[in-house]
mmCIF file of the N, C-alpha and C atoms, coordinates in Angstrom:
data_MODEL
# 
_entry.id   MODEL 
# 
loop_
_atom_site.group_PDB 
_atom_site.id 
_atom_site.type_symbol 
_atom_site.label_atom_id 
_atom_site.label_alt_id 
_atom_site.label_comp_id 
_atom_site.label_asym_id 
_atom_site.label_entity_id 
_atom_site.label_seq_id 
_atom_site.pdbx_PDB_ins_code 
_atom_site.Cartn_x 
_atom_site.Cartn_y 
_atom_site.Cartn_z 
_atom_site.occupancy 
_atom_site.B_iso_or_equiv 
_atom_site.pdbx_formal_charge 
_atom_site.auth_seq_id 
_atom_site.auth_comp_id 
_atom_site.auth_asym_id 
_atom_site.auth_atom_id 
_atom_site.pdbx_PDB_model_num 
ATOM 1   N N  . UNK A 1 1  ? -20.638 4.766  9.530   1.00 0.00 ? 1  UNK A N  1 
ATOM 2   C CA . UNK A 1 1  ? -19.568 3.961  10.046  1.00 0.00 ? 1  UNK A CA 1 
ATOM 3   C C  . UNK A 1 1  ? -18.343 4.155  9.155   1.00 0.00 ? 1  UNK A C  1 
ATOM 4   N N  . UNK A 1 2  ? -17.143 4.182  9.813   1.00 0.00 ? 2  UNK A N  1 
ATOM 5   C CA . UNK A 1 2  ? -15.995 4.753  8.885   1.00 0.00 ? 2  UNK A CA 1 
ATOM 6   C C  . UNK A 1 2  ? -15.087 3.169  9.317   1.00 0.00 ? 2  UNK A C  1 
ATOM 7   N N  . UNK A 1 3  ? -14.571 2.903  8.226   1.00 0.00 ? 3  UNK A N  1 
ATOM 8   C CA . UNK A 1 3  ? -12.888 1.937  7.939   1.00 0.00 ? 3  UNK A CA 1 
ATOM 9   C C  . UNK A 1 3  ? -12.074 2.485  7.916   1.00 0.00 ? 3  UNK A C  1 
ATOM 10  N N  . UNK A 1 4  ? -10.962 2.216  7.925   1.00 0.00 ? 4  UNK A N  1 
ATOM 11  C CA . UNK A 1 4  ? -9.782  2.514  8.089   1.00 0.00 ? 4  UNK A CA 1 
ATOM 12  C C  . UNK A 1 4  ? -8.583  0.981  7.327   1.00 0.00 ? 4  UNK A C  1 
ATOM 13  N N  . UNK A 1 5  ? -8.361  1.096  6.495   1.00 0.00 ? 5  UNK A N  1 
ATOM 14  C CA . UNK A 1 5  ? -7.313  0.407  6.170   1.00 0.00 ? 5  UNK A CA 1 
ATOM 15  C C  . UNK A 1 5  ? -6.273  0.782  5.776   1.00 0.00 ? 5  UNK A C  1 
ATOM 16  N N  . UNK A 1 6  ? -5.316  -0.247 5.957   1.00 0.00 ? 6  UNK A N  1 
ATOM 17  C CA . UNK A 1 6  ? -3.476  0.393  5.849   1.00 0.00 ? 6  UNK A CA 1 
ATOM 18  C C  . UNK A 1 6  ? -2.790  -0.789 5.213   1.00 0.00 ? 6  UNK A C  1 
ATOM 19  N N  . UNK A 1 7  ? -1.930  -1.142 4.796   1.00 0.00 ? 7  UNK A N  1 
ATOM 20  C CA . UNK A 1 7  ? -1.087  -1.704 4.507   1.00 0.00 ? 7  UNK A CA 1 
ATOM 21  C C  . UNK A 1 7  ? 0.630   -1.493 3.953   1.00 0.00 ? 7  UNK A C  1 
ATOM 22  N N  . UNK A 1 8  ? 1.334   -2.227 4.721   1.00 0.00 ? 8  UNK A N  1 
ATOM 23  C CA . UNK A 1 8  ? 3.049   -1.520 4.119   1.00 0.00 ? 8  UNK A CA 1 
ATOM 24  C C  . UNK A 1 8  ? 3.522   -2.877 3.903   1.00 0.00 ? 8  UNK A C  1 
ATOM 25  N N  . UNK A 1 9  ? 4.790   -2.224 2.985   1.00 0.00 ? 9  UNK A N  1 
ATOM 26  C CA . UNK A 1 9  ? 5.599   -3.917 2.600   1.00 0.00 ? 9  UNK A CA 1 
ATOM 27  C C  . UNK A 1 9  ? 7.332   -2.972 2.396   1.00 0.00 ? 9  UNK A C  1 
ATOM 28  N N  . UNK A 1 10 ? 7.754   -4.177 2.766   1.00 0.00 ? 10 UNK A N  1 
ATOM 29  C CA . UNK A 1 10 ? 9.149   -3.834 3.031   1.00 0.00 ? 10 UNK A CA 1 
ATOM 30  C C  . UNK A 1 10 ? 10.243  -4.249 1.786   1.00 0.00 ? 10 UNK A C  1 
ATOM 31  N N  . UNK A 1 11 ? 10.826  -4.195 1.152   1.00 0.00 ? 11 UNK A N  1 
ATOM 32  C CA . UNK A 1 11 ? 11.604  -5.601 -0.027  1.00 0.00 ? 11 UNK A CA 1 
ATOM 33  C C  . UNK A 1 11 ? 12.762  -5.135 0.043   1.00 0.00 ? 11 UNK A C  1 
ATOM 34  N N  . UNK A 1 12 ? 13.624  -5.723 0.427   1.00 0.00 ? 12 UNK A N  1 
ATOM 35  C CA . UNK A 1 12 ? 14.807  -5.638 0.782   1.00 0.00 ? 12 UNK A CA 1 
ATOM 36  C C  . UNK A 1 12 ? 15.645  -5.959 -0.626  1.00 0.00 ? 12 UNK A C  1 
ATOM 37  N N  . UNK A 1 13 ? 17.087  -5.039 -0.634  1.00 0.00 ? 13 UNK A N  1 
ATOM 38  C CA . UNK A 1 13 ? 17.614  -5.461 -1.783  1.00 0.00 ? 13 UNK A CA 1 
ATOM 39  C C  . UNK A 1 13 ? 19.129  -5.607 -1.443  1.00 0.00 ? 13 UNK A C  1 
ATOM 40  N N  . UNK A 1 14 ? 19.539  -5.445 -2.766  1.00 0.00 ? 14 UNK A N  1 
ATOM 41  C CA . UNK A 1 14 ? 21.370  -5.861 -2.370  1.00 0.00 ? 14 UNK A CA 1 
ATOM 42  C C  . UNK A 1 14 ? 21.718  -5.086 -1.171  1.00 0.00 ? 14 UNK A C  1 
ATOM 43  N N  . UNK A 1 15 ? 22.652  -5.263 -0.321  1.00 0.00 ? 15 UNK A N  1 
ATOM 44  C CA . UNK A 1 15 ? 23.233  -3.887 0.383   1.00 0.00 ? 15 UNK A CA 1 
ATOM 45  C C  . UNK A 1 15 ? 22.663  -3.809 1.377   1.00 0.00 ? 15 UNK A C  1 
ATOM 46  N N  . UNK A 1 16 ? 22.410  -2.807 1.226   1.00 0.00 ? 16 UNK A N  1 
ATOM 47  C CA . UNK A 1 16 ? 21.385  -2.111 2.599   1.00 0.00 ? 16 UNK A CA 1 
ATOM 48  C C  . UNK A 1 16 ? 20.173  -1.241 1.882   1.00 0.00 ? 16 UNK A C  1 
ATOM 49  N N  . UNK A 1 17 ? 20.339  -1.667 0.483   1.00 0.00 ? 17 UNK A N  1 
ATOM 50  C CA . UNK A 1 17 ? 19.298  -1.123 -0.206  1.00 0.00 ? 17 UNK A CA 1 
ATOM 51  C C  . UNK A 1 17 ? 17.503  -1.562 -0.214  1.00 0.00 ? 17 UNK A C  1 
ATOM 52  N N  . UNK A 1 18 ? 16.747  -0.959 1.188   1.00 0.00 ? 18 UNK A N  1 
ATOM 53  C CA . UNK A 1 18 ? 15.809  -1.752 1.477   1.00 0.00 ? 18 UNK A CA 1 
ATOM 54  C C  . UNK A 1 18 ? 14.868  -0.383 0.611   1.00 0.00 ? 18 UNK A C  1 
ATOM 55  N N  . UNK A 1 19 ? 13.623  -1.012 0.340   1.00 0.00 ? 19 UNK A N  1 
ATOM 56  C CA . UNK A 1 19 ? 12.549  0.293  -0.091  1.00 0.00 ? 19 UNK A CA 1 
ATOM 57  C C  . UNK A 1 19 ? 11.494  -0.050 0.840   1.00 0.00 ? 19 UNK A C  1 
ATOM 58  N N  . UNK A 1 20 ? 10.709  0.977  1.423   1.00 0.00 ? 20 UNK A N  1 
ATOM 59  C CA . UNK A 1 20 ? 9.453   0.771  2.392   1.00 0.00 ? 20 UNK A CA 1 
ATOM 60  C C  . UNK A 1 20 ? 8.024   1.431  0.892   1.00 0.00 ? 20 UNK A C  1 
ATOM 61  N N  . UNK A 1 21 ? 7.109   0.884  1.782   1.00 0.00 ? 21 UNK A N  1 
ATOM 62  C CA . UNK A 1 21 ? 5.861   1.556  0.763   1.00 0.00 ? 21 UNK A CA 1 
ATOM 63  C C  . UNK A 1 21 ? 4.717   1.221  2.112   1.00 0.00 ? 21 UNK A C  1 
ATOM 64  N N  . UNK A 1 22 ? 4.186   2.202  1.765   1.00 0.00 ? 22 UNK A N  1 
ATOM 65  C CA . UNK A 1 22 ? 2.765   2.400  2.529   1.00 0.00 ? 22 UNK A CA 1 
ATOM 66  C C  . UNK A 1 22 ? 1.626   2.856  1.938   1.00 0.00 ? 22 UNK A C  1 
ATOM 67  N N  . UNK A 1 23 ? 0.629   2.624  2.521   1.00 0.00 ? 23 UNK A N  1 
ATOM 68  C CA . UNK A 1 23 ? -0.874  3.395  2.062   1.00 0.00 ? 23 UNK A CA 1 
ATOM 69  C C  . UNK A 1 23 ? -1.624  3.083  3.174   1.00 0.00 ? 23 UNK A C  1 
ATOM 70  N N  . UNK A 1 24 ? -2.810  4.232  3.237   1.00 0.00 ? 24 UNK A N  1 
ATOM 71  C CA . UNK A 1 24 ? -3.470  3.998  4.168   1.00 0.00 ? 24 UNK A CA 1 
ATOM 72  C C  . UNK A 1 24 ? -5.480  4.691  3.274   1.00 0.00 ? 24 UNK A C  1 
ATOM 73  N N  . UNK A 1 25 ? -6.091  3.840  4.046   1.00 0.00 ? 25 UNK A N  1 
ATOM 74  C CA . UNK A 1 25 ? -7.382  4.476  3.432   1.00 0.00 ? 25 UNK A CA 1 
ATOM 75  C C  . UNK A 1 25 ? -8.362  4.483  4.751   1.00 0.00 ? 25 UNK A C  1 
ATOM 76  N N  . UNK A 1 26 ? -9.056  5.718  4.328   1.00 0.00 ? 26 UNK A N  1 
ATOM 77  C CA . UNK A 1 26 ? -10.275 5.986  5.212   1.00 0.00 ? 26 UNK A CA 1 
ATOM 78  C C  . UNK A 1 26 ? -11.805 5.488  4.146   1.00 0.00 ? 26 UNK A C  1 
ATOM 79  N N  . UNK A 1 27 ? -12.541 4.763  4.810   1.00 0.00 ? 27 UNK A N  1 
ATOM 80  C CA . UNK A 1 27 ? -13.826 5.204  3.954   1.00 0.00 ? 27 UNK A CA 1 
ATOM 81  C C  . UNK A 1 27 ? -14.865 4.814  5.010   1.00 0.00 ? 27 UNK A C  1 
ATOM 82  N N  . UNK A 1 28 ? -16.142 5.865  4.655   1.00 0.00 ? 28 UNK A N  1 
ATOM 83  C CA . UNK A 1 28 ? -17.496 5.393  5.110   1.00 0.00 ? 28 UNK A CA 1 
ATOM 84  C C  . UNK A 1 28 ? -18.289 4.942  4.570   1.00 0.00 ? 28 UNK A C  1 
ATOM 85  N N  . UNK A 1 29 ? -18.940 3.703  5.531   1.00 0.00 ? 29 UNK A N  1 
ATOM 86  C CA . UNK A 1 29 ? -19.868 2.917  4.817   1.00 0.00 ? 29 UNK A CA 1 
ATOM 87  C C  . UNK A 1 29 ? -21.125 3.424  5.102   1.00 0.00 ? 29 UNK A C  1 
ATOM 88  N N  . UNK A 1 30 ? -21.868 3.800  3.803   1.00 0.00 ? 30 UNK A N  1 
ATOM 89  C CA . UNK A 1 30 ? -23.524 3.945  4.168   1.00 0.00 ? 30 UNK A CA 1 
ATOM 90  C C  . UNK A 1 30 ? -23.866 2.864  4.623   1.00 0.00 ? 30 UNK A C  1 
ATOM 91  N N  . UNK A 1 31 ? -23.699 1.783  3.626   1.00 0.00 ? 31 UNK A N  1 
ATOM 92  C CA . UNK A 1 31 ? -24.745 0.682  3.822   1.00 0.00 ? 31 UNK A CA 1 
ATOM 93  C C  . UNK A 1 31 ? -24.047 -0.445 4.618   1.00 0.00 ? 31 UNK A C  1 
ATOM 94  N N  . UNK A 1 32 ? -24.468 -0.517 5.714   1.00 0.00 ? 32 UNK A N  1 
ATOM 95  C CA . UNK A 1 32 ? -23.668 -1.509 6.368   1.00 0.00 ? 32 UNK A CA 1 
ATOM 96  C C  . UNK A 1 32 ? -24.135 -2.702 5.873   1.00 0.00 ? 32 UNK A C  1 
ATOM 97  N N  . UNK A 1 33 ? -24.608 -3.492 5.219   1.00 0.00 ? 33 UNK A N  1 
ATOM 98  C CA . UNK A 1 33 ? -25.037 -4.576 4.669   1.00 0.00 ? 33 UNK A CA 1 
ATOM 99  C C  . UNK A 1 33 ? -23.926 -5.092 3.668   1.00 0.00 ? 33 UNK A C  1 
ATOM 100 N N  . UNK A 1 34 ? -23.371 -3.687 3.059   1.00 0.00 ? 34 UNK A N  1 
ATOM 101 C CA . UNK A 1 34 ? -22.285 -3.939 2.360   1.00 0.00 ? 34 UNK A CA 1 
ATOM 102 C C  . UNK A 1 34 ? -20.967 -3.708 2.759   1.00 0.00 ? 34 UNK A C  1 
ATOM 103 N N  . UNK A 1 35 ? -20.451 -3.848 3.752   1.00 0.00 ? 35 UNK A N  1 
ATOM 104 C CA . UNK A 1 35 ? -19.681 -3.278 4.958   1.00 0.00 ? 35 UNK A CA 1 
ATOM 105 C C  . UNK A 1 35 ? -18.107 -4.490 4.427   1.00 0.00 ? 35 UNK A C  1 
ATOM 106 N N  . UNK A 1 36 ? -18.884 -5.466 4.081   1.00 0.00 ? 36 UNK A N  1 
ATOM 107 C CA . UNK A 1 36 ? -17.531 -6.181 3.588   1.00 0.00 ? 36 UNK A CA 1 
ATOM 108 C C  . UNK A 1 36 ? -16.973 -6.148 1.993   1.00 0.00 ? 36 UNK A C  1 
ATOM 109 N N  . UNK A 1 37 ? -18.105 -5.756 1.041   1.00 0.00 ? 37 UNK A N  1 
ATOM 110 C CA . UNK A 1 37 ? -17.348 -5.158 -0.156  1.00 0.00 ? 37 UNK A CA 1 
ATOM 111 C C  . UNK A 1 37 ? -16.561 -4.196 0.070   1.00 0.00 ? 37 UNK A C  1 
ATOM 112 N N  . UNK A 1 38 ? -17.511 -3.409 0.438   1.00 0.00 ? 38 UNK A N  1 
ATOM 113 C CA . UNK A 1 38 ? -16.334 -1.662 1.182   1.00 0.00 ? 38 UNK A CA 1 
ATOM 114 C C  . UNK A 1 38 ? -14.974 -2.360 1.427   1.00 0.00 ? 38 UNK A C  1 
ATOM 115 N N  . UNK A 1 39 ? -14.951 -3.000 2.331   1.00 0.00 ? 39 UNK A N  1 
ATOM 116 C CA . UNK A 1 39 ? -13.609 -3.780 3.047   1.00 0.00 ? 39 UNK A CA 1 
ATOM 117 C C  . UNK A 1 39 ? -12.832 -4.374 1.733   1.00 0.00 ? 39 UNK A C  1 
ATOM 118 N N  . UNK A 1 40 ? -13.296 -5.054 0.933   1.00 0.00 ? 40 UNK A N  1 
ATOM 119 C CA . UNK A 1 40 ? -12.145 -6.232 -0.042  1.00 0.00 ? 40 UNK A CA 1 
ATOM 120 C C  . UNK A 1 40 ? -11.533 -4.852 -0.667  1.00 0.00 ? 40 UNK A C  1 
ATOM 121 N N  . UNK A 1 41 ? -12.681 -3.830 -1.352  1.00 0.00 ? 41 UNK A N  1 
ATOM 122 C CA . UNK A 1 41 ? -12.281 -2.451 -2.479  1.00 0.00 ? 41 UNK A CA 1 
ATOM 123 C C  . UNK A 1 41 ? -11.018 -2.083 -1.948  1.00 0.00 ? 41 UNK A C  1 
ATOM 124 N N  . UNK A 1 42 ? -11.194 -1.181 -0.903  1.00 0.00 ? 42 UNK A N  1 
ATOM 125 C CA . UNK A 1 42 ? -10.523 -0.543 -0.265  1.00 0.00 ? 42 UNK A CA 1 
ATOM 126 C C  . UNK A 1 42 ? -9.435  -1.333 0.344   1.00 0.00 ? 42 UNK A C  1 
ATOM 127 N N  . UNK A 1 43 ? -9.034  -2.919 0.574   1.00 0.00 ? 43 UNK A N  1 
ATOM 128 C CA . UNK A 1 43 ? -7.950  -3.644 0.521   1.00 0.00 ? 43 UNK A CA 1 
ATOM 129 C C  . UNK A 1 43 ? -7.292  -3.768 -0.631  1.00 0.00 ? 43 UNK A C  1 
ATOM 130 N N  . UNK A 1 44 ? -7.855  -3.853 -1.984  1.00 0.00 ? 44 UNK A N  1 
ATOM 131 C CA . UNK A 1 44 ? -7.115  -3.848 -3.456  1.00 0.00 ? 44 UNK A CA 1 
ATOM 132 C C  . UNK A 1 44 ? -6.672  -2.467 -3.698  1.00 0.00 ? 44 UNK A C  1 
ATOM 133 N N  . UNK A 1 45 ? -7.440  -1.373 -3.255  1.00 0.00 ? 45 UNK A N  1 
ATOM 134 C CA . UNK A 1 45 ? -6.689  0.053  -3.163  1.00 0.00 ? 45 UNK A CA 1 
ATOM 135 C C  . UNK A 1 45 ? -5.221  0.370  -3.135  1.00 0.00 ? 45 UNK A C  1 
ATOM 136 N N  . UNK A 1 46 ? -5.219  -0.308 -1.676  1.00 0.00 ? 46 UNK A N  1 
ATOM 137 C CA . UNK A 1 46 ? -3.929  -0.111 -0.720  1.00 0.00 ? 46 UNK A CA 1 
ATOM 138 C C  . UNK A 1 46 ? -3.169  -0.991 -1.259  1.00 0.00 ? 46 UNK A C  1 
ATOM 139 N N  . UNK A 1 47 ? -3.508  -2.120 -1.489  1.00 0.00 ? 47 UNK A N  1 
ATOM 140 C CA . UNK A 1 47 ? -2.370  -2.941 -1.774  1.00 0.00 ? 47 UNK A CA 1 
ATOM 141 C C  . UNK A 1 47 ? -1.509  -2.298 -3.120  1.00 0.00 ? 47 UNK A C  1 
ATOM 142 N N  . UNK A 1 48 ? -2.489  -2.012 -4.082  1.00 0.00 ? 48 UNK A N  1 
ATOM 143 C CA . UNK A 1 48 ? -2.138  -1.710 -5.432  1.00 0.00 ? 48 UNK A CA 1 
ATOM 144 C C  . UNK A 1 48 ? -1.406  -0.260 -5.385  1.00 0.00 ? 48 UNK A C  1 
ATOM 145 N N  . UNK A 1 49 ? -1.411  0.217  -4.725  1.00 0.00 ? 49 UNK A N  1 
ATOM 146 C CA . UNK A 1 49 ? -0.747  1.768  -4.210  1.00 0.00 ? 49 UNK A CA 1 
ATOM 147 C C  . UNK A 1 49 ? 0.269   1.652  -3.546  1.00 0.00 ? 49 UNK A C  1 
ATOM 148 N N  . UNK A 1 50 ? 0.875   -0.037 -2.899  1.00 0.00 ? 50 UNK A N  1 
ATOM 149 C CA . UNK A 1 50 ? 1.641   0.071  -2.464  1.00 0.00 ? 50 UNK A CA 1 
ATOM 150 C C  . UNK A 1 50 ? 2.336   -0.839 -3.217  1.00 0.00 ? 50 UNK A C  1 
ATOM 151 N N  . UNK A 1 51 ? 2.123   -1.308 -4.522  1.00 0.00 ? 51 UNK A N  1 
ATOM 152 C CA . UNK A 1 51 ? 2.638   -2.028 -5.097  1.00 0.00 ? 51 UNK A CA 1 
ATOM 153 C C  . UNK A 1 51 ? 3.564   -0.956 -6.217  1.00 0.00 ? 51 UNK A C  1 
ATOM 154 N N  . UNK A 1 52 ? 2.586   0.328  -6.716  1.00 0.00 ? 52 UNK A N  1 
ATOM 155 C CA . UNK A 1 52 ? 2.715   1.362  -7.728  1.00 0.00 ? 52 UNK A CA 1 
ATOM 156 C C  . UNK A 1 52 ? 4.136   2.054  -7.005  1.00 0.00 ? 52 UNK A C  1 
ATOM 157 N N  . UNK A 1 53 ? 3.998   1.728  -5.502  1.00 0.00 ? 53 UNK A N  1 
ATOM 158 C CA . UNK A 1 53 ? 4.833   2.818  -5.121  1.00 0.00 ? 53 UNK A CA 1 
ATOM 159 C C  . UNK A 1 53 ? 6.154   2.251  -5.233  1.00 0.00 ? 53 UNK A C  1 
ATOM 160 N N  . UNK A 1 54 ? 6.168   1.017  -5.158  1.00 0.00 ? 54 UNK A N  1 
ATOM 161 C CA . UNK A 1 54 ? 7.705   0.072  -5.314  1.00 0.00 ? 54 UNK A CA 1 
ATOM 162 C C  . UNK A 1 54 ? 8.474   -0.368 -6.475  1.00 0.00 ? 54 UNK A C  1 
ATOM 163 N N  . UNK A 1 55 ? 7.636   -0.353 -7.209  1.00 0.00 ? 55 UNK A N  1 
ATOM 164 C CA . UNK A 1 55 ? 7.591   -0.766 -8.955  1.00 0.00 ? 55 UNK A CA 1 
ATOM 165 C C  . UNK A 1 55 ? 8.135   0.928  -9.743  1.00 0.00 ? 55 UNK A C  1 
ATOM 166 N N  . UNK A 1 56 ? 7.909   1.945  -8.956  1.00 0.00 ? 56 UNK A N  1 
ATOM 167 C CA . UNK A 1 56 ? 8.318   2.788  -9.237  1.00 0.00 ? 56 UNK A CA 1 
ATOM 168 C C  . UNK A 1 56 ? 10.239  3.299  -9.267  1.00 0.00 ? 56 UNK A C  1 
ATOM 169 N N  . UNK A 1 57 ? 10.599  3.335  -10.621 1.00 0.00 ? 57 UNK A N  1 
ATOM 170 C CA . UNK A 1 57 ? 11.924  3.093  -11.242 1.00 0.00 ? 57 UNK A CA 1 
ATOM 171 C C  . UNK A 1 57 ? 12.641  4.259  -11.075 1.00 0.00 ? 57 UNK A C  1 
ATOM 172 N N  . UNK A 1 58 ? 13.780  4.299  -9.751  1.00 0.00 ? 58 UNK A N  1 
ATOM 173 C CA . UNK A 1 58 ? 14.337  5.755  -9.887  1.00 0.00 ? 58 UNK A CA 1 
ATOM 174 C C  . UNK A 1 58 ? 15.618  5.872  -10.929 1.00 0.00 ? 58 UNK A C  1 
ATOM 175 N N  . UNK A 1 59 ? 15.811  6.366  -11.729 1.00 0.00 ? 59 UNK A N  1 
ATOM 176 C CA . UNK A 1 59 ? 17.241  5.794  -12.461 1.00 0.00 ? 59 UNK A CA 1 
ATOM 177 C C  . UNK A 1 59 ? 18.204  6.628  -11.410 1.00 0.00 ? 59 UNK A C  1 
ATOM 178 N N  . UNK A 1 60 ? 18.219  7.498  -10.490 1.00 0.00 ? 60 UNK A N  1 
ATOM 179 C CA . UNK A 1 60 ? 19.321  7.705  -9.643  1.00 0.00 ? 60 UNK A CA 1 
ATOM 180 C C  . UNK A 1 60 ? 19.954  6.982  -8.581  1.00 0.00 ? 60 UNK A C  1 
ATOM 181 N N  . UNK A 1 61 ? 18.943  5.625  -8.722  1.00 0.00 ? 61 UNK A N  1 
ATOM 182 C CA . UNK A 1 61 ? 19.221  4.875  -7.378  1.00 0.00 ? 61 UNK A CA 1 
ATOM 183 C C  . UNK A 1 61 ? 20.636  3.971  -7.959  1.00 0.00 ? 61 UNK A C  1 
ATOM 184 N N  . UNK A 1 62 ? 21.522  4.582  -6.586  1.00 0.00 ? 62 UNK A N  1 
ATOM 185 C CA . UNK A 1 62 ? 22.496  3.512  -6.773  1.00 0.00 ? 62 UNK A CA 1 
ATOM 186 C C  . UNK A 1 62 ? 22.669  2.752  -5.446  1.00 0.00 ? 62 UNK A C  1 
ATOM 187 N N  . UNK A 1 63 ? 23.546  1.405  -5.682  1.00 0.00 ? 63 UNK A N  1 
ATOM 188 C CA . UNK A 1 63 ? 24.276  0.327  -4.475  1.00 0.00 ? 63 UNK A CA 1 
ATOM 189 C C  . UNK A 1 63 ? 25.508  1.230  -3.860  1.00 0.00 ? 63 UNK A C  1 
ATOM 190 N N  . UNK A 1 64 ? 25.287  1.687  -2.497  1.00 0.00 ? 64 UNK A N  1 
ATOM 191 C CA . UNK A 1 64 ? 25.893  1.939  -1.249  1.00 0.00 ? 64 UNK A CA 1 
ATOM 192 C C  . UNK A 1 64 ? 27.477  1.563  -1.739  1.00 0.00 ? 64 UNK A C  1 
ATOM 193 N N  . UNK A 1 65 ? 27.912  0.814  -2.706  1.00 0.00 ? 65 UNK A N  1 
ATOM 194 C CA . UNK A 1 65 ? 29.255  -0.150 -2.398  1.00 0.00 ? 65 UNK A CA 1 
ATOM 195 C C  . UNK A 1 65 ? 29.529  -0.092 -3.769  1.00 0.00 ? 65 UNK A C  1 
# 
């Protein structure tokens, strides 16, 4: 049996300076008994990958204005 989880977040900033972040995960579960650990893991994955991806500091980014 295969999952599929995704998650995106949007954070809007001064301007029109918005950043998007995404992740997405595939996994198969052997053991379906454990079908909802699989599920929480693979939700802290994504989230945290889409947290790494926003927290990430460009020093070229500038305000539009």
């Amino acid at each position: 049996m295969k999952i599929r989880v995704s998650y995106s977040e949007l954070v809007s900033g001064p301007g029109f300076n918005n950043r998007r972040a995404e992740a997405e995960l595939e996994v198969t579960v052997e053991n379906k008994a454990d079908i909802e650990g699989t599920y929480k893991k693979a939700w802290e994955r994504v989230k945290s990958e889409v947290k790494r991806q926003l927290t990430i500091s460009n020093d070229n980014d500038e305000v539009p204005f």
